[in-house]
N, C-alpha and C positions, 0 to 999 in steps of 0.2 A: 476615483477611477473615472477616464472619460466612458461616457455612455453609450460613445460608438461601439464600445467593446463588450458591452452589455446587451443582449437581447432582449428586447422589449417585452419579451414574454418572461423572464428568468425573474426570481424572485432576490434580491441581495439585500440583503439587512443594509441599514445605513453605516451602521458601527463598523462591519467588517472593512479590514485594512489589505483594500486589492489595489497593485500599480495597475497601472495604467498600459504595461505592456502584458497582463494578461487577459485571456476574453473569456467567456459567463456564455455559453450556447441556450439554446430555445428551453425553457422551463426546468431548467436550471434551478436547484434554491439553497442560496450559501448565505446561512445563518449568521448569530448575530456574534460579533470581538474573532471573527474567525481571521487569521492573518495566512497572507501568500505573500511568497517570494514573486522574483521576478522571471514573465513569460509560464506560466500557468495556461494550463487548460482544462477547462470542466464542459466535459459533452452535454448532451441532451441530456432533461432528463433527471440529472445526478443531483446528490445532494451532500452538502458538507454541514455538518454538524455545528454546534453550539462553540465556540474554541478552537476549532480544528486547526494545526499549525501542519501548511505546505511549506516549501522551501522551492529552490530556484526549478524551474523548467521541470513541474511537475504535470503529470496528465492525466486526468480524470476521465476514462473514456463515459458513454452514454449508461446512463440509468447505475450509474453505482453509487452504494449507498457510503460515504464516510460518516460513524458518527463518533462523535466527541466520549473523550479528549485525545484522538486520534491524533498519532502526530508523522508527517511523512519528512522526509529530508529531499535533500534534493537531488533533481532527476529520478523521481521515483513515476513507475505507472502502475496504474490501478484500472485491470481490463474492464471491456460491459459486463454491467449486473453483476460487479463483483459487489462483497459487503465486507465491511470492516465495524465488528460489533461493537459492544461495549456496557454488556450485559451479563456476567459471569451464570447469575441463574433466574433466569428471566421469569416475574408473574405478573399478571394483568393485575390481580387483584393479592390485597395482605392475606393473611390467613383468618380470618373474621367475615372475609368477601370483601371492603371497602378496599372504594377504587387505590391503587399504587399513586402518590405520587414525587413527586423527584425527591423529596427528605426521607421516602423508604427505601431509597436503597443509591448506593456508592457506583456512580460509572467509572470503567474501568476501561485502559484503552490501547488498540494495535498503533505499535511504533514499528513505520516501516523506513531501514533505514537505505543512505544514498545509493541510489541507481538501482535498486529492486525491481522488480515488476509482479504483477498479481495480474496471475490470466483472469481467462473469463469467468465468468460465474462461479469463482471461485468465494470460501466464507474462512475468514480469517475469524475465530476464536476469541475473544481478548480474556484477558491478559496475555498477549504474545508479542514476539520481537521480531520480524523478517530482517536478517542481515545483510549486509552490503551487498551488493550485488546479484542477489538471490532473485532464483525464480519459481514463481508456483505454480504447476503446472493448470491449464482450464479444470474448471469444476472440483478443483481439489477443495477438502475442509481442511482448515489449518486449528492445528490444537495444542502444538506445544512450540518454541522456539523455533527457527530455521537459521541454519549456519550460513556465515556469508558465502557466495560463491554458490549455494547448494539449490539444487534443482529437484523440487520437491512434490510430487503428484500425489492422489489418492484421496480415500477417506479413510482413517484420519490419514494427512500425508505426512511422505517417509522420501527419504534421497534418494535419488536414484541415479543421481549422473551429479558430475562437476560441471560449472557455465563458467565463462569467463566473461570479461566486464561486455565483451561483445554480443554476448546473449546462448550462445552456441554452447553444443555440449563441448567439455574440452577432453580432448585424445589421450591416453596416458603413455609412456615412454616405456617401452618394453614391460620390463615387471617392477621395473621403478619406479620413487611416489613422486617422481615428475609427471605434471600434464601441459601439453600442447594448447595453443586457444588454434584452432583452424581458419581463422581470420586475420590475426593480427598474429601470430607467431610468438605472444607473449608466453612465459614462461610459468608456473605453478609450481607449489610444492604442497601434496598433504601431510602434515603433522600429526593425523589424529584419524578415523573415519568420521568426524566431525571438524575436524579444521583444514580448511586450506588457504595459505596466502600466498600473494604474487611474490616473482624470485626476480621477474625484469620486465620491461615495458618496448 
């Protein structure tokens, strides 16, 4: 990766595989085999994990934590001081008191997948899946799955509205399980109160 795109203050393993069209902001620290797609951004701050696999024009805003073996696809964002864990039942120390280390215990890890978003300070649970297009509202803690499309707040969070790929909530169609995108005028259908996919573009 050229080094113009690196901030001199940011910390980037050697191993990790970053083109060259994405940039590493002010103390930054993206660990080691960790791969990105292309045109990536990691704010201030942030940090990626041991492996963590980005995909194209993904964005990492300031101070959020990805860790391994987190994996994002692409166009996904991950607001500030959001966390992406990877810890199921976290102890400093074994049951004996001697210190934990990485041979006691299995990381486990949030797949978020293409064009997601994760507000701000929000804590993604792992073992979990954020679905296509899904949003999670600021401050929320994420603990089970999230459907694609689904706009999910709270602690723990729950749905609360449909978004379309544009981010917006989407409108519903009289008392039909059509919904409107208020932006792009694309089209939905829900299948399920857990499913909905696009009908037209």
């Amino acid at each position: 990766m050229s080094s113009a795109n690196i901030h001199p203050t940011a910390d980037v393993a050697d191993s990790a595989d970053i083109p060259s069209t994405s940039k590493i902001w002010h103390y930054a620290q993206v660990r080691e085999s960790s791969v990105f797609g292309e045109n990536c951004i990691v704010g201030r701050g942030a940090y990626i994990g041991t492996g963590v696999t980005l995909g194209d024009g993904c964005k990492i805003q300031n101070y959020a934590l990805v860790y391994e073996p987190a994996v994002l696809e692409d166009g996904v964002f991950i607001g500030p001081a959001a966390v992406l864990t990877n810890d199921e039942f976290p102890r400093a120390v074994n049951s004996d008191l001697s210190p934990k280390s990485a041979h006691d215990w299995k990381p486990v890890g949030v797949h978020v997948k293409q064009g997601a978003s994760i507000g701000a300070n929000s804590t993604c649970i792992a073992p979990v899946t954020i679905g296509e297009w899904a949003l999670v509202g600021s401050g929320s803690v994420v603990t089970q799955d999230v459907p694609n499309f689904a706009l999910v707040v709270g602690n723990p969070a729950r749905r609360i509205r449909w978004v379309g790929k544009a981010g917006m909530p989407l409108k519903q169609e009289g008392t039909s399980n059509l919904y409107i995108c208020p932006v792009t005028g694309d089209v939905y259908r829900e299948i399920s109160p857990n499913e909905l996919v696009e009908v037209s573009q």
